[in-house]
C-alpha positions in Angstrom: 14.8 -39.9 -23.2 11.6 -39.1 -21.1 10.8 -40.8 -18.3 7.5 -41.5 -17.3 6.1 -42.6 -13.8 2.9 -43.8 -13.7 0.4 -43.4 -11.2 -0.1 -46.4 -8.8 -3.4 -48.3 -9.5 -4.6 -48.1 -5.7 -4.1 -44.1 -5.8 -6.0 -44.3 -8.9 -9.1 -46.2 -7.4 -9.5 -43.8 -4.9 -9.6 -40.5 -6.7 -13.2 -40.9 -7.6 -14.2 -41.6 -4.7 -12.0 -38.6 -2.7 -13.4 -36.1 -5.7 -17.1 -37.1 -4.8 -16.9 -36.4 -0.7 -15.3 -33.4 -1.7 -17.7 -32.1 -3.7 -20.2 -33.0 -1.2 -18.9 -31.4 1.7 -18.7 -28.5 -0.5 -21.9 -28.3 -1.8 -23.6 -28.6 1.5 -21.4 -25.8 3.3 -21.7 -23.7 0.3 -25.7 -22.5 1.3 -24.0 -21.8 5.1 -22.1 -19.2 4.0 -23.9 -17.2 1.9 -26.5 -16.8 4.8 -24.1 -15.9 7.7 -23.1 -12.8 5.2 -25.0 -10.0 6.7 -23.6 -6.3 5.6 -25.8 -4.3 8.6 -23.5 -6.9 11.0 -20.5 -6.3 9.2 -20.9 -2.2 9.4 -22.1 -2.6 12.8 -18.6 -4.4 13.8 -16.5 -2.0 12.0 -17.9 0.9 13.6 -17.6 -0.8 16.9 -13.9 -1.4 15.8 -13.4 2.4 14.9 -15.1 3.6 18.4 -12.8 1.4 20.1 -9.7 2.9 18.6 -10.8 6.3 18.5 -11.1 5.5 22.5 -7.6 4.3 22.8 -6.2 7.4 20.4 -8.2 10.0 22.8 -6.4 8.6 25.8 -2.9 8.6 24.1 -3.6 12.0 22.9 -4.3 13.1 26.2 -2.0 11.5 27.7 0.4 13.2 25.3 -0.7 16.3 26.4 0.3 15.7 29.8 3.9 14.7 29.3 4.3 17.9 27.4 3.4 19.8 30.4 5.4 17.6 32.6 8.4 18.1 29.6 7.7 21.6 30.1 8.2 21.9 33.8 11.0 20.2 33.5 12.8 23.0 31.1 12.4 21.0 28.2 9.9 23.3 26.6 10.7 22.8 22.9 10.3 19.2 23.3 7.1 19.9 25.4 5.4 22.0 22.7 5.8 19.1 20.2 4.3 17.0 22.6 1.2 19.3 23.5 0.4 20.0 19.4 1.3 16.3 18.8 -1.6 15.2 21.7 -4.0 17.5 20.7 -4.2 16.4 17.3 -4.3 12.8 17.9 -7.0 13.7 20.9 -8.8 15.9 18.3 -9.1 13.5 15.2 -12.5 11.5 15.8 -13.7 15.0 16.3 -12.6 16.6 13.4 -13.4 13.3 11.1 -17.2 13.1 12.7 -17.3 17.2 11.5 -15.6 16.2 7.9 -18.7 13.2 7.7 -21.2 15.5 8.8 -20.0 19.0 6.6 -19.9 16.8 3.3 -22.9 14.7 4.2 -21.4 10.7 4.4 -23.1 10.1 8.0 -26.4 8.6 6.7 -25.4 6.5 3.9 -21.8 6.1 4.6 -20.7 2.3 4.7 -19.1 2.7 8.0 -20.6 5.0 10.7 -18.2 7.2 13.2 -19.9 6.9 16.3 -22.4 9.0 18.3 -21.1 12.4 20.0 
């Protein structure tokens, strides 16, 4: 045997009237959002993002670089040659990515840009 609950008459009543001020809120935010969509913005801000952590990477790299000499001096020179060729490629990745953009031609109508050098 299947029991049933019914819905409560006063829940019922309102329903309507919760679907309609739904629907209008929607319906007048729906026109907001298709205008703040702007792709130039959007590619603008993810290149800004990519500069930004091609900063931080150069620094790391570099820094990188450093501590394998200082490993080095030290007498730790196998763990300081790791950390030289480890620094110099993380130092020299926006540079080689820019040259891969530019050698196969995605710099002017790429969807993301990679910075002026």
């Amino acid at each position: 045997m299947k029991f049933i609950k019914h819905i409560k008459p006063k829940v019922r009543s309102r329903l309507p009237s919760l679907l309609v001020a739904a629907a209008f809120l929607t319906l007048n935010v729906m026109p907001a959002f298709a205008q703040a969509f702007n792709s130039t913005e959007l590619k603008t801000g993810i290149s800004n993002s990519l500069a930004v952590i091609m900063m931080f990477g150069f620094v790391l790299g570099i820094s990188c670089v450093i501590y394998g000499g200082f490993a080095i001096r030290r007498g730790d020179v196998d763990q300081g040659k790791m950390s030289i060729i480890g620094g110099a490629i993380i130092a020299a990745a926006p540079a080689v990515i820019f040259a891969f953009y530019k050698i196969f031609g995605l710099d002017a109508n790429s969807s993301v840009g990679v910075g002026n050098f």
